[in-house]
N, C-alpha and C positions, 0 to 999 in steps of 0.2 A: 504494500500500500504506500502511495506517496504523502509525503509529508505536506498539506495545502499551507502550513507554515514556512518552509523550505520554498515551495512555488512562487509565491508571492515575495517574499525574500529574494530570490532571482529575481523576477521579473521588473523590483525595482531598482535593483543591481546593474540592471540590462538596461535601464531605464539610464540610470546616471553614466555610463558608462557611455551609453549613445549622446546625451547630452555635453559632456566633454568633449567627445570626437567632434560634433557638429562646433562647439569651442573652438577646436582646433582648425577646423575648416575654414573659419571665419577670418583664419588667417593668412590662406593660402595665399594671396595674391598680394600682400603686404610680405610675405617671406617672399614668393616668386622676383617681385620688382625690386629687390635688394640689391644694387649696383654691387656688385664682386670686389669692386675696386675702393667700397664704403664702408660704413663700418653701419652696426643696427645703434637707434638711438635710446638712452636709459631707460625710457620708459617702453617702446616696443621689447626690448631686452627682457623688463620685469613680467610685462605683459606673455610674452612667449616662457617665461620661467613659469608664472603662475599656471598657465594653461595645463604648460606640460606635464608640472607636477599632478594639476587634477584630474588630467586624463589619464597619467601613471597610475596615481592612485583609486581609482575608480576602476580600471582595467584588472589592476592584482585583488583588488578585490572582489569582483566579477570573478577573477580564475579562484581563487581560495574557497568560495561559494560553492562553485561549482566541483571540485576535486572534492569538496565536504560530499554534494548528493552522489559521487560519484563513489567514494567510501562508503558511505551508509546505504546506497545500492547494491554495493559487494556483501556488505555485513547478513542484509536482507536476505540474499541470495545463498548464502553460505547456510541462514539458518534453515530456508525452505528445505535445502537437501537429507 
């Protein structure tokens, strides 16, 4: 039986994790038009540090979530037999 505590738990995991990505997105063309030969300014800097850390951090925790239903799948399955 699955856990609708676990489900729901993911699904807003997956929720914040897609909302960072789409963070990051926001950035694409402010990273892209970066002259190579420039340097980024402090605040685009902080801005892209902030980003990255919460789409880092929202991502590992989406994976740690998910290796949890994927352990306690195993467990499930170990006791059926």
């Amino acid at each position: 039986m699955t856990d609708p505590n676990g489900i729901e738990a993911l699904k807003a995991s997956f929720r914040g994790a897609l909302s960072t990505a789409d963070a990051l997105a926001a950035l694409k063309d402010k990273i892209i038009a970066i002259d190579p030969a420039g340097s980024l300014s402090p605040q685009d800097l902080d801005e892209l540090g902030r980003v990255t850390l919460a789409h880092a951090v929202a991502s590992q925790a989406l994976r740690a979530l998910v290796e949890s239903l994927i352990s306690n799948r195993s467990s499930l399955i170990k006791s059926d037999e």
